[in-house]
N, C-alpha and C positions, 0 to 999 in steps of 0.2 A: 504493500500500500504506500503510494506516495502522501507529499505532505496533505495538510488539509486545514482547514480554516477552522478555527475554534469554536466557529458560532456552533453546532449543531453538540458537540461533546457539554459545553458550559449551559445550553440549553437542560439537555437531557439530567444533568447533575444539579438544576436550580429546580426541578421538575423533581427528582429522586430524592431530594435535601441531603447528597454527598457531594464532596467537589474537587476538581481535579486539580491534582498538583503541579507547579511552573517552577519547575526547580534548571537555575541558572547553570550553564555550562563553560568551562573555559580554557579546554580542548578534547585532544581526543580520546583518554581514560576517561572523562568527564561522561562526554556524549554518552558512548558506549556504556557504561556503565548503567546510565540512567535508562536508555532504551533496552538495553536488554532487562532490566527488570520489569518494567512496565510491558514487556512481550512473557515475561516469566508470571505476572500478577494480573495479567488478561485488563490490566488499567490503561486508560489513556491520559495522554500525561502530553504538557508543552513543556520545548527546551527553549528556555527566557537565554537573551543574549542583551546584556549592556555594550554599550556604545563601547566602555574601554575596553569590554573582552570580544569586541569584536575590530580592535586594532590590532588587541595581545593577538589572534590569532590568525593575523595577516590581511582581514578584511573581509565583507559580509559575503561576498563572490564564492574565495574560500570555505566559507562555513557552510555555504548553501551547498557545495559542492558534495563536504564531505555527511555533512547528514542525508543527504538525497544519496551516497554513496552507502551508507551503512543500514538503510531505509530496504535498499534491493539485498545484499550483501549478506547482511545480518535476518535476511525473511521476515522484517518485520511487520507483523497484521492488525496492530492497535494501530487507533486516531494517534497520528503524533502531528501537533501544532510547532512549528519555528516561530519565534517572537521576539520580536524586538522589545527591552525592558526599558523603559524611564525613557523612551528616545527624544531628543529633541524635532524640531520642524524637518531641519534639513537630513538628519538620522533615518527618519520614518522616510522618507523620498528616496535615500539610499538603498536601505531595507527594502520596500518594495520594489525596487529597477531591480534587485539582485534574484528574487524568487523567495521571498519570504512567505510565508502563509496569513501572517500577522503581524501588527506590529500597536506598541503600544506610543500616544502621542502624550509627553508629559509639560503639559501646560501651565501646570499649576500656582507655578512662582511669575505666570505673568501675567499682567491687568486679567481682568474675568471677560471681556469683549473679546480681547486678541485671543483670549483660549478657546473662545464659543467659533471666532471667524477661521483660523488653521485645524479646528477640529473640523470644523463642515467640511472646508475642502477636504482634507485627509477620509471624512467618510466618505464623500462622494467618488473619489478616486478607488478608497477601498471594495465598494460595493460593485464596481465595474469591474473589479478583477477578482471577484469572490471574495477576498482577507475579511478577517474578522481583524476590526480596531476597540484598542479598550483607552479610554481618556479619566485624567484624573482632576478631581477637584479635593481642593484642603491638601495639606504639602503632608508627607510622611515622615515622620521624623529619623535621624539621623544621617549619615550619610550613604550616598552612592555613587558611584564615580563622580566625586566631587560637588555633588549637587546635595545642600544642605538643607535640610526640613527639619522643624521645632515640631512637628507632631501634633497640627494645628487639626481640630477637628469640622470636617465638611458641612456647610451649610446644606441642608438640605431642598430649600427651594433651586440652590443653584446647582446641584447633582440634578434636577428634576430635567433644569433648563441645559446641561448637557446634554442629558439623555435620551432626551427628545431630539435631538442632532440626527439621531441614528446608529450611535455606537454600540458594537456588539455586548460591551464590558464596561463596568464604570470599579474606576479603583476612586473611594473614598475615604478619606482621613478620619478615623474615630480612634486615634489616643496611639495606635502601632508606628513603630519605629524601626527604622534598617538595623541590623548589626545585630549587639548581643545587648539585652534588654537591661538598665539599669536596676539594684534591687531596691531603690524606690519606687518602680515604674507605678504609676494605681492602678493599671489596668486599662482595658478597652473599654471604650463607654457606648455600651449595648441600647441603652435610650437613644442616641444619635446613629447608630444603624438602625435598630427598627424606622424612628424616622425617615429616614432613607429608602428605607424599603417601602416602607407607605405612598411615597414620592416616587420611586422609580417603578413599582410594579414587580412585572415578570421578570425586566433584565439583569441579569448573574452579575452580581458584586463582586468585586476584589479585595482581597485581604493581603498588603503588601508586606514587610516583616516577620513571616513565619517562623520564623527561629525564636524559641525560648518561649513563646505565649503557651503556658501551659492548656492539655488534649481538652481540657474540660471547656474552657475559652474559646478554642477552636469549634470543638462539636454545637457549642452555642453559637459561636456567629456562623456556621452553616446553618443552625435552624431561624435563623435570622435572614437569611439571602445569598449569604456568599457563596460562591460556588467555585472560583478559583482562589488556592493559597501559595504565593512566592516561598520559596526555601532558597536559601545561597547559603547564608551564614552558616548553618550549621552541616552542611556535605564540604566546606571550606576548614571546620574545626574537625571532624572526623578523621579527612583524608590527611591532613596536616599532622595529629597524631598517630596516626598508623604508620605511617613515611616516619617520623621521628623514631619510635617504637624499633621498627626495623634498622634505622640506622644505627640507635646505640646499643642494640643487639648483637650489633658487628656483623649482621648479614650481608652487609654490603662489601665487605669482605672476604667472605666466602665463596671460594668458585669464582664464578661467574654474578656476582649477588651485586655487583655494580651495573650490569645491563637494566637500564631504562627499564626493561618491560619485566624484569622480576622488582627491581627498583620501586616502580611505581603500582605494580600487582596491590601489596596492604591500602595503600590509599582508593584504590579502587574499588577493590572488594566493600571496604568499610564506607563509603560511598552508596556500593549498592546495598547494603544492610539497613542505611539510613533511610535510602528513598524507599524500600520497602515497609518499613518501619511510618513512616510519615502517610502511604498511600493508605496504609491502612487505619490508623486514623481519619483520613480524610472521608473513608468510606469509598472509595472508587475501586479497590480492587475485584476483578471479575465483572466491572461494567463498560469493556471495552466491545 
């Protein structure tokens, strides 16, 4: 199965109240990792790509290349969504000239006009080429490639007045944060998504920040609307200690244990333990 537009998997998952996971990639243990489990857990699942991990890995041509390569390769027969994560104007344009299936327009930190006037066009352009587009309102706190949000929670008449635009996905700000959650964080504030939801209806919410918001948090804002959840940070902190684990075991060492592909084998593997670990959570496993 080639790529595919998210609108129909985010649909089916805001419909089932489970929702499918956009865990970021940023190369090719990464990719593969993440797809072969989501072909192992019958899930379907998007690989989210940031602007800077889509320099790190030579540019979005390359990416498209090698997922549509591991898509035939690897036999893979779940929905798998490409998506552009946090992109800016010109991002999202690249994204789509390269064969993305989706991309995400992040407007958020600009006046609310200029975010309503580049999300229209980017839908319109979307809907001519099948892509499912997800637009954000209220900034998500912490950082991501460089782009800083205070964790400002979305108004919800003006989620309503995105949403109406025509976009497939609406990521809105209710209290989550990029990275690893501080331990004063208070929490999501679940009165400001239902709002939301009341305001937008049918269309699948996004939950940006998935790392650290404890499963109980999670399983409520999917019973709340959300149907897509971001992961990076924490397949970032698994793989990191696995790869360390291995080094000061001296397996690297051993033999051959400096080759790259035994090398980065623990990071991998522990990777795919996570995303399996997370799908199920999310409830998607077995609904590909």
């Amino acid at each position: 199965m080639g790529l595919v537009s998210a609108k129909e998997m985010l649909e089916k998952a805001k419909a089932g109240k489970y929702a499918v996971g956009a865990f970021n990639i940023n190369n090719l243990e990464w990719t593969k990792a993440i797809l072969e489990t989501a072909e192992e857990q019958k899930s379907p699942v998007m690989l989210a790509v940031s602007e800077g991990a889509g320099k790190y890995m030579g540019g979005y041509d390359v990416i498209v290349g090698m997922v549509n390569g591991m898509l035939k390769d690897l036999n893979i027969t779940v929905p798998v969504a490409l998506h552009l994560d946090h992109g800016s104007y010109n991002g999202a344009k690249a994204c789509i000239e390269a064969g993305f299936s989706s991309i995400m327009f992040d407007g958020s930190s600009l006046p609310f006009e200029e975010n309503i006037e580049k999300t229209k066009e980017l839908v319109a352009i979307c809907k001519e080429k099948g892509m499912s587009i997800e637009a954000e309102v209220g900034s998500i706190g912490g950082e991501e490639d460089g782009v800083v949000g205070m964790g400002e929670c979305a108004d919800p008449q003006e989620c309503k007045q995105i949403a109406d635009l025509g976009i497939t996905m609406l990521a809105a700000g209710i209290g989550n944060i990029h990275g690893v959650y501080p331990e004063n964080w208070p929490g999501l504030r679940f009165d400001v998504l239902d709002d939301i939801q009341k305001e937008t209806g049918i269309m699948p919410l996004v939950l940006h920040g998935g790392t650290g918001i404890p499963d109980d948090m999670i399983k409520k804002a999917i019973s709340l609307g959300v149907s897509k959840i971001n992961v990076n940070t924490e397949c970032q902190l698994v793989f990191a200690a696995a790869t360390r684990e291995y080094i000061e075991a001296g397996k690297d060492k051993q033999g051959k244990g400096f080759d790259p592909r035994k090398l980065l084998a623990p990071g991998a593997a522990a990777i795919k333990a996570k995303v399996k670990e997370k799908m199920e959570v999310f409830g998607s496993v077995g609904k590909a």
